[in-house]
Biopython code that builds the backbone (N, CA, C, O; Angstrom):
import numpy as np
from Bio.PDB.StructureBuilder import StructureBuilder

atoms = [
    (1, "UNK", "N", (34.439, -32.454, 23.860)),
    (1, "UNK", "CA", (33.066, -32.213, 24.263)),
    (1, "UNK", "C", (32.180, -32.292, 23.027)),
    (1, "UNK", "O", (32.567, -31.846, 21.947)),
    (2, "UNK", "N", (30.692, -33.006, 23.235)),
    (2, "UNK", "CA", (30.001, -33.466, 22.033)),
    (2, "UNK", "C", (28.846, -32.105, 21.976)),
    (2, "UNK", "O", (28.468, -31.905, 23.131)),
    (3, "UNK", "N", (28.126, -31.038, 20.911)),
    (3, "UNK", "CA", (27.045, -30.388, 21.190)),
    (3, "UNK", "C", (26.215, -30.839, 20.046)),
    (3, "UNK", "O", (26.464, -30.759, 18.844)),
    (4, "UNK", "N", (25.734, -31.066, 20.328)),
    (4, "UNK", "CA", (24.270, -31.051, 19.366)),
    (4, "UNK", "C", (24.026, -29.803, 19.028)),
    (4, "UNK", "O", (24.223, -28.826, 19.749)),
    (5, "UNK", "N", (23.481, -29.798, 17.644)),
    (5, "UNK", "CA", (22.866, -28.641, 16.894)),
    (5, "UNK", "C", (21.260, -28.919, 16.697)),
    (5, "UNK", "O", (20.675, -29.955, 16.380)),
    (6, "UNK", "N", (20.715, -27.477, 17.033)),
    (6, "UNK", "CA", (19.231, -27.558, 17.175)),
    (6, "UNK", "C", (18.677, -27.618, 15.684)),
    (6, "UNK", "O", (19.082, -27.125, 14.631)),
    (7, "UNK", "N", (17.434, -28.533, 16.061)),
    (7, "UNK", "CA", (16.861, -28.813, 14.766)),
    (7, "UNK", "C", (15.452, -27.356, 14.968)),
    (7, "UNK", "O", (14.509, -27.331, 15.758)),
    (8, "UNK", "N", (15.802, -26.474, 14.060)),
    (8, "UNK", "CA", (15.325, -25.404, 14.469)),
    (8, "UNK", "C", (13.776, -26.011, 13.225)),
    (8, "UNK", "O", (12.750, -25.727, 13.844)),
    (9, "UNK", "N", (13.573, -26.358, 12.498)),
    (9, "UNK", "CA", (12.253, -27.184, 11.759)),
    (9, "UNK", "C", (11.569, -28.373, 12.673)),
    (9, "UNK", "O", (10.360, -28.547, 12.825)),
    (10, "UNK", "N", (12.381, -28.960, 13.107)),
    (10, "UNK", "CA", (11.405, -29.789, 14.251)),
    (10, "UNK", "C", (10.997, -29.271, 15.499)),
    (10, "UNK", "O", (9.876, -29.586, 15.899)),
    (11, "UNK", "N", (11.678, -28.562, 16.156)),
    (11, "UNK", "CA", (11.523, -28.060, 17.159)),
    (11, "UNK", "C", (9.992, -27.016, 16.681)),
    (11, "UNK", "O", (8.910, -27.343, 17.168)),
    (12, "UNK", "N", (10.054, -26.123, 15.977)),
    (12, "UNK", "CA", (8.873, -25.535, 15.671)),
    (12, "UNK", "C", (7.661, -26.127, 15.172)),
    (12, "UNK", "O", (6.517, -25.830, 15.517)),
    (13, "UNK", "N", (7.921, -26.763, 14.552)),
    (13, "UNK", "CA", (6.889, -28.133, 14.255)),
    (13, "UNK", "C", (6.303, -28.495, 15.354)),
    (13, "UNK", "O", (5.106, -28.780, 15.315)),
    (14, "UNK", "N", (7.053, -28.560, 16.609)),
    (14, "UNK", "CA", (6.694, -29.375, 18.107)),
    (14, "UNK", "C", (5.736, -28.111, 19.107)),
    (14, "UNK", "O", (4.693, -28.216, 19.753)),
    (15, "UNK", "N", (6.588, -27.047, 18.871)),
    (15, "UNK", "CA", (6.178, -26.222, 19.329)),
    (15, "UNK", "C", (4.515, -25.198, 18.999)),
    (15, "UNK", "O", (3.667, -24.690, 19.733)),
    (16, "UNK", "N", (4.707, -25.295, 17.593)),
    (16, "UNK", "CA", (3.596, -24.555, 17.216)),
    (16, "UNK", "C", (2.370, -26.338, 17.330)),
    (16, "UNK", "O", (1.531, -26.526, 18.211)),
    (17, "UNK", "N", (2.601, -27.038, 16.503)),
    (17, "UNK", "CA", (1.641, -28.427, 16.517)),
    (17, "UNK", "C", (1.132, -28.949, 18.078)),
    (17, "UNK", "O", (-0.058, -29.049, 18.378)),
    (18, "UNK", "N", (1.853, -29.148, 18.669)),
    (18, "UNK", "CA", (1.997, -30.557, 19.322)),
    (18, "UNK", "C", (1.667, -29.283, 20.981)),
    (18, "UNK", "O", (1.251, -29.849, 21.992)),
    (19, "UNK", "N", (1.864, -27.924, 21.044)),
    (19, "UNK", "CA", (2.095, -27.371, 22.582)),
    (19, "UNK", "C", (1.200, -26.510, 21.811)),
    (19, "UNK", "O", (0.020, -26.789, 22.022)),
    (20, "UNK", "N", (1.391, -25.503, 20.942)),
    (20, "UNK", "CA", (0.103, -24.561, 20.397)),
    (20, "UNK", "C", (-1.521, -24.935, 20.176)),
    (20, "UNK", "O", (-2.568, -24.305, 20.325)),
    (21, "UNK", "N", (-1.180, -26.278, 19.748)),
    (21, "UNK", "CA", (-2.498, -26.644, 18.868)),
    (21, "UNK", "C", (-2.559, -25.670, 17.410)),
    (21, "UNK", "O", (-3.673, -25.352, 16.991)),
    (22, "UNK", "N", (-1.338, -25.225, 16.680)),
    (22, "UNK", "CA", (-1.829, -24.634, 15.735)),
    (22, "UNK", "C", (-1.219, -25.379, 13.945)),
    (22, "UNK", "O", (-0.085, -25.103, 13.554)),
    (23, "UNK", "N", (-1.747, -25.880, 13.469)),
    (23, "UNK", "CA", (-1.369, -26.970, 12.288)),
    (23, "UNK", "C", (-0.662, -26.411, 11.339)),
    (23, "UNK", "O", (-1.134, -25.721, 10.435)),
    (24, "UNK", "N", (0.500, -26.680, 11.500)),
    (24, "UNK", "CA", (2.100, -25.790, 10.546)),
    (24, "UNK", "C", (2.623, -27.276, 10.013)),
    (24, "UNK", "O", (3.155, -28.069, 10.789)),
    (25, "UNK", "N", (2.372, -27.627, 8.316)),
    (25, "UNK", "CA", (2.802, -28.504, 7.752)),
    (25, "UNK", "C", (4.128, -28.711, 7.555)),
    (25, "UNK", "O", (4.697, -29.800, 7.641)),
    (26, "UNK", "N", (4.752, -27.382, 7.218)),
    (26, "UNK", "CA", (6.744, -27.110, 7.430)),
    (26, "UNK", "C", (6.737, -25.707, 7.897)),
    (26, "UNK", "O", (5.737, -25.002, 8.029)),
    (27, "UNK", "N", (8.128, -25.338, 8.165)),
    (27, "UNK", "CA", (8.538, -24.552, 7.976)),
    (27, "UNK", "C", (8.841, -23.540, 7.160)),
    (27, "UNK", "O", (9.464, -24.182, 6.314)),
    (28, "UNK", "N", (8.865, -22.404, 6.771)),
    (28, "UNK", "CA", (8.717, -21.536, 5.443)),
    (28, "UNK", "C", (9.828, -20.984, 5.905)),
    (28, "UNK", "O", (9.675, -20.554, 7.048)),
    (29, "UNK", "N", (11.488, -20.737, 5.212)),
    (29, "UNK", "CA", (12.563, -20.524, 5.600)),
    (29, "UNK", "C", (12.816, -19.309, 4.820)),
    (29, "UNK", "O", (13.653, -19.360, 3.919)),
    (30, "UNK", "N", (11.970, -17.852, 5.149)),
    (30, "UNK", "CA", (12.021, -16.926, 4.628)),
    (30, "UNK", "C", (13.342, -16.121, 4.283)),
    (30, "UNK", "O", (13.346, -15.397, 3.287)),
    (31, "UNK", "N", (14.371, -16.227, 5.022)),
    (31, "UNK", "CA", (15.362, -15.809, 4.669)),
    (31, "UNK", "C", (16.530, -16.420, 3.790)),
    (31, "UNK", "O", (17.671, -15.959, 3.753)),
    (32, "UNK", "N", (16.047, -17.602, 3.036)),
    (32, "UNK", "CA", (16.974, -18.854, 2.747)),
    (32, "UNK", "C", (16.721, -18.050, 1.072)),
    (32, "UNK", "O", (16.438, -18.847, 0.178)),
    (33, "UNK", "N", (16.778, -17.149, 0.831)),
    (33, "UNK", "CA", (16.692, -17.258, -1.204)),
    (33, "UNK", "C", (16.074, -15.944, -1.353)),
    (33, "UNK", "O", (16.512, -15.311, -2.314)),
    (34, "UNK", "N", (15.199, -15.380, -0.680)),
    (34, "UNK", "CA", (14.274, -14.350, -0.184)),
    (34, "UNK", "C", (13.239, -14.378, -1.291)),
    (34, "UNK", "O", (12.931, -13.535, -2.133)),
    (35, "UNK", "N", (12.959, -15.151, -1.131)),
    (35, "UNK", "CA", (11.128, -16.247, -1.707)),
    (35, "UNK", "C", (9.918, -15.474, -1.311)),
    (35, "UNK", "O", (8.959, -15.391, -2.078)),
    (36, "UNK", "N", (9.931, -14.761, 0.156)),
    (36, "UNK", "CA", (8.907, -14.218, 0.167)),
    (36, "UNK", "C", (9.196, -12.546, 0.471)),
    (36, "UNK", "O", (10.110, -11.937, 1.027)),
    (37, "UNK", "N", (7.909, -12.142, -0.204)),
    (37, "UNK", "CA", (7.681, -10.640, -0.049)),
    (37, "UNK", "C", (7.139, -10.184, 1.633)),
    (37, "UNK", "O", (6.274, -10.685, 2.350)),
    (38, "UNK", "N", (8.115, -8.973, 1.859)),
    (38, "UNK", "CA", (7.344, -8.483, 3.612)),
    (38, "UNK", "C", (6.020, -8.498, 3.567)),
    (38, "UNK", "O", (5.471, -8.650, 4.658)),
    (39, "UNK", "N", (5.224, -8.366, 2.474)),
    (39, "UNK", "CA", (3.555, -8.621, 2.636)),
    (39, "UNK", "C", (3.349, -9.941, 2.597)),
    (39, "UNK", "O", (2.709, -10.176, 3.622)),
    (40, "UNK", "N", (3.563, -11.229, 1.847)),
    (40, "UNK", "CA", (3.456, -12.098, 2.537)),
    (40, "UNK", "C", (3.768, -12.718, 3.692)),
    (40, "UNK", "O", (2.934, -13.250, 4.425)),
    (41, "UNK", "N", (5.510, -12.655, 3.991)),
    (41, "UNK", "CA", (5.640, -13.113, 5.111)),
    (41, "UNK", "C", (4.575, -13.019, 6.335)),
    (41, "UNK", "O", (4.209, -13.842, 7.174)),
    (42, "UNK", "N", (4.097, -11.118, 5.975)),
    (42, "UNK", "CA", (3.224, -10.728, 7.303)),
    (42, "UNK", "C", (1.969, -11.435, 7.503)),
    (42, "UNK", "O", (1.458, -11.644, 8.603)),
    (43, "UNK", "N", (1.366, -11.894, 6.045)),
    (43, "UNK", "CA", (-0.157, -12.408, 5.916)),
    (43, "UNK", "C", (0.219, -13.959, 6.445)),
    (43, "UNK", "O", (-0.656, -14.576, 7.054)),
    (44, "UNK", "N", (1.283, -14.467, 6.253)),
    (44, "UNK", "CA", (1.600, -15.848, 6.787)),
    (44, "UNK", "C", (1.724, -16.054, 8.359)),
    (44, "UNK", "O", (1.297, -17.046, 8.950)),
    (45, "UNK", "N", (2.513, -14.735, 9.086)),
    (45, "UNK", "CA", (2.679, -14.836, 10.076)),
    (45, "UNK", "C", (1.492, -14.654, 11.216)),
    (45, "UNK", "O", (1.427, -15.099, 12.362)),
    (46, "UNK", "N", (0.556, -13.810, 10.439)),
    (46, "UNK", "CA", (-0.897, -12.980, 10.936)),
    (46, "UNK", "C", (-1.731, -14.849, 10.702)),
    (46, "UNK", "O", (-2.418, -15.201, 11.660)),
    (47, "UNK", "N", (-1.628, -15.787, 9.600)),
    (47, "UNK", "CA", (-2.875, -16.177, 9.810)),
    (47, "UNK", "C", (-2.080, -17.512, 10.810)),
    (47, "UNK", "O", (-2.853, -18.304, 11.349)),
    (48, "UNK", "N", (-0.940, -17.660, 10.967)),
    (48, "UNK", "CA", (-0.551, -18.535, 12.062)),
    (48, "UNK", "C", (-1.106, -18.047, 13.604)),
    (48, "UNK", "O", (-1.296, -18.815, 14.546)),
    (49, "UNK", "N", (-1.323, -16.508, 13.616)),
    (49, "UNK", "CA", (-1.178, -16.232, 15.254)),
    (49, "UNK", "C", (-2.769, -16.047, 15.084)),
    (49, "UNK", "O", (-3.388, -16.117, 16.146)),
    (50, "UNK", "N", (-3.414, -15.856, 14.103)),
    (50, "UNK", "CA", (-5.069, -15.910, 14.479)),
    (50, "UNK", "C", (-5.536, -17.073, 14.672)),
    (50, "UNK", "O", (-6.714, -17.086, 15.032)),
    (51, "UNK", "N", (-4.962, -18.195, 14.546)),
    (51, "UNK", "CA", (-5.240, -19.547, 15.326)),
    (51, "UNK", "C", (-5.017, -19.699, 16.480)),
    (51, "UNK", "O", (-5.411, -20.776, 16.927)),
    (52, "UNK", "N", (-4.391, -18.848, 17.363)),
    (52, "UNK", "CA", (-3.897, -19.252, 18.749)),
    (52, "UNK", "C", (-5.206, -18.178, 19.738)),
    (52, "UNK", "O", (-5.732, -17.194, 19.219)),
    (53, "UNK", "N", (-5.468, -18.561, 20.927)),
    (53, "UNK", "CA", (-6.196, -17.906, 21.355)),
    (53, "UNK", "C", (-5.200, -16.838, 22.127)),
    (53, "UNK", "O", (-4.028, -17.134, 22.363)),
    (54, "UNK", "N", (-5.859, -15.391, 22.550)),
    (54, "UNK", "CA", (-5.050, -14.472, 22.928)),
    (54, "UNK", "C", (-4.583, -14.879, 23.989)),
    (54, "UNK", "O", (-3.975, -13.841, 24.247)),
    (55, "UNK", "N", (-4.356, -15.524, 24.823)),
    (55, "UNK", "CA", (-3.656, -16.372, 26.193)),
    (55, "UNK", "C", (-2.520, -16.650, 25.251)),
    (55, "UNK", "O", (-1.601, -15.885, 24.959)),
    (56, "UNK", "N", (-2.761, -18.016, 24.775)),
    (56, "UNK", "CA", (-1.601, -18.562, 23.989)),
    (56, "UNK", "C", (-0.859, -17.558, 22.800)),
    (56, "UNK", "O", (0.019, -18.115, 22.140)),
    (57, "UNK", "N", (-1.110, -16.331, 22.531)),
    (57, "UNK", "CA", (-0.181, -15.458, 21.594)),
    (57, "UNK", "C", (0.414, -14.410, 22.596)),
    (57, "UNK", "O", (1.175, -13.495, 22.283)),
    (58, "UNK", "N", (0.055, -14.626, 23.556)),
    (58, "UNK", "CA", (0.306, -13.770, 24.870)),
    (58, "UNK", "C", (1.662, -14.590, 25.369)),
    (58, "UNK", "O", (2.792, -14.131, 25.537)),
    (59, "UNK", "N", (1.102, -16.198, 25.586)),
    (59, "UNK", "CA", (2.416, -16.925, 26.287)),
    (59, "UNK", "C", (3.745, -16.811, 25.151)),
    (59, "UNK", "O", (4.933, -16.933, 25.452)),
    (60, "UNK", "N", (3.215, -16.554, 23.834)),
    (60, "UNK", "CA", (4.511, -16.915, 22.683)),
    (60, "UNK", "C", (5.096, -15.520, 22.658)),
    (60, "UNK", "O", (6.232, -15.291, 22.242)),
    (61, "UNK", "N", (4.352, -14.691, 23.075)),
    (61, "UNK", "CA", (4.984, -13.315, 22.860)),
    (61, "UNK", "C", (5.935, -13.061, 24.100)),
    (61, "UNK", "O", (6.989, -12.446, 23.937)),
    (62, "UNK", "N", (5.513, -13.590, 25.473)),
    (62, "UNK", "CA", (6.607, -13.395, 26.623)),
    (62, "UNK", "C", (7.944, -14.589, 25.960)),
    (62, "UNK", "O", (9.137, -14.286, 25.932)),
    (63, "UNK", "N", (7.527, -15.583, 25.605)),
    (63, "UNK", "CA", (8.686, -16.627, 25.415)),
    (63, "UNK", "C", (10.325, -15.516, 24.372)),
    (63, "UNK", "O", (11.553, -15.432, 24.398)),
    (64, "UNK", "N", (9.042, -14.893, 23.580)),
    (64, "UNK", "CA", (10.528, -14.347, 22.658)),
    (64, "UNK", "C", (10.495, -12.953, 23.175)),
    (64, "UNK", "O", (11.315, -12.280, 22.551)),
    (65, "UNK", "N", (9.982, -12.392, 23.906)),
    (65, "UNK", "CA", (10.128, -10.997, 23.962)),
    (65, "UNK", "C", (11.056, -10.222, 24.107)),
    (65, "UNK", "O", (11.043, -8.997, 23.985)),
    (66, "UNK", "N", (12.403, -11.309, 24.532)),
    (66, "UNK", "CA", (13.283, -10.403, 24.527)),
    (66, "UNK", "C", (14.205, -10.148, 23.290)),
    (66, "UNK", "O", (14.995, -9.235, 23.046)),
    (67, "UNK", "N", (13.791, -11.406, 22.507)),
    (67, "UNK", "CA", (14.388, -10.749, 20.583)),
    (67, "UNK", "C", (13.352, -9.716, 20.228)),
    (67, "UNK", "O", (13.815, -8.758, 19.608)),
    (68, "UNK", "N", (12.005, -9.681, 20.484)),
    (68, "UNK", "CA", (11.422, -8.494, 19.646)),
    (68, "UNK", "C", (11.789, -7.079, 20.124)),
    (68, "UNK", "O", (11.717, -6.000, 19.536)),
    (69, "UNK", "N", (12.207, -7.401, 21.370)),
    (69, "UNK", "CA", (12.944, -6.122, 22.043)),
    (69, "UNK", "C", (14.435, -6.001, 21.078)),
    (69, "UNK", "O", (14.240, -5.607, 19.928)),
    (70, "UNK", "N", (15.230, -6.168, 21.285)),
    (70, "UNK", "CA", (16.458, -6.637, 21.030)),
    (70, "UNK", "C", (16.695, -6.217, 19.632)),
    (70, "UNK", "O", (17.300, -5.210, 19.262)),
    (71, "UNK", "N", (15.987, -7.370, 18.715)),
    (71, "UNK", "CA", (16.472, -7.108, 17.192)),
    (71, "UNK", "C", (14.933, -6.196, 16.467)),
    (71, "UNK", "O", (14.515, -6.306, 15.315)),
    (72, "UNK", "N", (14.363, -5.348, 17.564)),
    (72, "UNK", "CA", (12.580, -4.778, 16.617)),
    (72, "UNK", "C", (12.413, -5.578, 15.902)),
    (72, "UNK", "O", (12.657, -5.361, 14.715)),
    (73, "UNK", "N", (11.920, -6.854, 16.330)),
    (73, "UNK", "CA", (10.811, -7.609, 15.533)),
    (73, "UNK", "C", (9.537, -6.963, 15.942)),
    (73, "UNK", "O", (9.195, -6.525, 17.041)),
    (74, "UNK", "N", (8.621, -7.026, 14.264)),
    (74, "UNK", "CA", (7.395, -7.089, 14.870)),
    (74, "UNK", "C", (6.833, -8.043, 15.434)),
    (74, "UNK", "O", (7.141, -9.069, 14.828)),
    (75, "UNK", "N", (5.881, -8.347, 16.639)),
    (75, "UNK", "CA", (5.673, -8.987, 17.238)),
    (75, "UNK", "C", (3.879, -9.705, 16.464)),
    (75, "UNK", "O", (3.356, -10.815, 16.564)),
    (76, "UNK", "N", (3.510, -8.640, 15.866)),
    (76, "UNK", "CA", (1.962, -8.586, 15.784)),
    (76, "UNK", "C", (1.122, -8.959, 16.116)),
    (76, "UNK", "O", (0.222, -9.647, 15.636)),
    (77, "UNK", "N", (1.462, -8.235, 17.638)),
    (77, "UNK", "CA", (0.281, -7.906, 18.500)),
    (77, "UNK", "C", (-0.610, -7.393, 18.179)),
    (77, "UNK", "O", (-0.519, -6.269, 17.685)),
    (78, "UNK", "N", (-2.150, -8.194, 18.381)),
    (78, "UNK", "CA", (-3.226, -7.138, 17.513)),
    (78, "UNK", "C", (-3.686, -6.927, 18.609)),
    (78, "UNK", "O", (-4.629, -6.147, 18.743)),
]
sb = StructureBuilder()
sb.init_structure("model")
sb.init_model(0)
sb.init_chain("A")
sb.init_seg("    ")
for serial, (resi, resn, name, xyz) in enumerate(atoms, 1):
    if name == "N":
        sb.init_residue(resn, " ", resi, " ")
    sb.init_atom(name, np.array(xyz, "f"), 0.0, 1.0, " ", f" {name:<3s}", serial, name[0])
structure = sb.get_structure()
């Protein structure tokens, strides 16, 4: 049996660009070296979701809600 492995950088690329409308040049692979500080990550993650209108941070928040349940992610819901 053949599986494909998800291209977890394109797929978000597709998802946030192309279905969000919100302009994400790459991916920032915060856990790969630990490059960024929890205050940046948060200011990165805050100015991605202030581009989306509250409908659309509403639809992204049901899509994962059950990891922010699951593993307490913050969600940052404002």
């Amino acid at each position: 049996m053949w599986f494909q492995i998800e291209n977890l950088e394109r797929d978000l690329q597709i998802i946030f660009n192309d279905i969000l409308d919100v302009k994400m040049e790459k991916v920032n692979k915060a856990n790969s070296g630990g490059n960024f500080k929890n205050d940046e990550k948060k200011n990165k993650t805050l100015a991605f979701l202030d581009q989306l209108l509250k409908e659309k941070r509403d639809m992204l928040y049901k899509v994962y809600q059950h990891d922010f349940n699951m593993f307490e992610y913050d969600p940052y819901i404002q």
